[in-house]
C-alpha positions in Angstrom: 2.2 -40.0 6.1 3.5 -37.0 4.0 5.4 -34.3 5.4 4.3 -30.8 5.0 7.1 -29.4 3.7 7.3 -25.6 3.2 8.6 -24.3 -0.2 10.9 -21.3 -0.2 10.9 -18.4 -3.0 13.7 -16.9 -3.5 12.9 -13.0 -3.1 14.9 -10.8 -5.5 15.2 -7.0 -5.0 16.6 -5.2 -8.1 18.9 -2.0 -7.7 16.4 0.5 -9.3 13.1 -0.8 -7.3 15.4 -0.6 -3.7 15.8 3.0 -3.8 12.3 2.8 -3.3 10.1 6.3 -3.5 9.3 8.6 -0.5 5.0 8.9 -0.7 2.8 11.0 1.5 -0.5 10.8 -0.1 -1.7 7.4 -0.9 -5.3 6.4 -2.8 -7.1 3.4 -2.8 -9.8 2.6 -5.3 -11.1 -0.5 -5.6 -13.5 -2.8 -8.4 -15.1 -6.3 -7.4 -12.2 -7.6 -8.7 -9.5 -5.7 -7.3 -7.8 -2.7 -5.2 -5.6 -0.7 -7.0 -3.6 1.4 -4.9 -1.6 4.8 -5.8 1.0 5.9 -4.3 1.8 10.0 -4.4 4.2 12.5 -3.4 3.0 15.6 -2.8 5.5 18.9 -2.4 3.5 22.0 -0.4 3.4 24.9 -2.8 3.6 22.4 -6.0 0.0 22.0 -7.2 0.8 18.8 -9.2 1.6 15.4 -8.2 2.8 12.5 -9.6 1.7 8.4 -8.7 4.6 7.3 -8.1 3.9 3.3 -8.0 0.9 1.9 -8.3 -0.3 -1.5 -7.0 -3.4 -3.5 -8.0 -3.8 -6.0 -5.4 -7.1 -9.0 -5.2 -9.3 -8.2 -1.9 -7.8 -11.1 0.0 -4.3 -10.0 -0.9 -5.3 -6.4 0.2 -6.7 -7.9 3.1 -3.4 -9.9 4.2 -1.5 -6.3 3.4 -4.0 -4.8 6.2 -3.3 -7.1 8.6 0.6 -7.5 8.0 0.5 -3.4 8.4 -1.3 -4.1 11.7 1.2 -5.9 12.8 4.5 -4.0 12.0 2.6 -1.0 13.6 2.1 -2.6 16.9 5.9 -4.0 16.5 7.2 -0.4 15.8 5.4 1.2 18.7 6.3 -1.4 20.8 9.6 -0.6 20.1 9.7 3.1 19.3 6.6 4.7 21.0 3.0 5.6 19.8 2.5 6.9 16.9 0.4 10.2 16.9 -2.5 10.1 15.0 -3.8 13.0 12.6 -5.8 14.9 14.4 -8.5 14.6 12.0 -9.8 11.3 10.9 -9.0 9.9 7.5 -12.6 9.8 5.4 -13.0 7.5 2.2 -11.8 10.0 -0.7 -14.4 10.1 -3.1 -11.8 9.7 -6.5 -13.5 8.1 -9.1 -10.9 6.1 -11.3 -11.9 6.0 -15.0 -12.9 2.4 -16.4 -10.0 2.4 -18.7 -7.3 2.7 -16.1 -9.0 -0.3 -14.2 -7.7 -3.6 -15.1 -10.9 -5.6 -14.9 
């Protein structure tokens, strides 16, 4: 019988990428092939913004992202308190990407 052994991957995190970036305003488009999501910071009173990261992710992976954030958000208001909602709901933001920034 084999055994279902589980392989590791060693994770490296790089100086420069675990500063991270602080992001308010994220966008996700999306193709058949893919989500691509943009990561923003805004500054009131600044009227432009940069992306700063963008990820382009397949649907299942985008899918396994929605879920994992479902659970860290139960775990963090388990642990910290509910998080208040915006008091507006978020609608789907109509930003059409043009074809030559889209990888497929």
């Amino acid at each position: 019988m084999k055994e279902n052994k589980k392989k590791q991957i060693k994770i490296e995190l790089k100086e420069e990428v675990a500063q991270g970036h602080y992001v308010n305003l994220p966008i996700v488009g999306f193709s058949q092939a893919e989500f691509i999501l943009d990561f923003i910071k805004v500054i009131p009173g600044i009227s432009k913004a940069d992306v700063k990261s963008r990820m382009i992710m397949s649907p299942m992976h985008t899918k396994n992202l929605l879920l994992l954030l479902n659970a860290k958000l139960k775990e963090y208001e388990k642990k910290f308190g509910k998080i208040q909602s915006p008091k507006k709901e978020i609608e789907s933001q109509n930003i059409k990407l043009p074809d030559d920034v889209l990888p497929n």
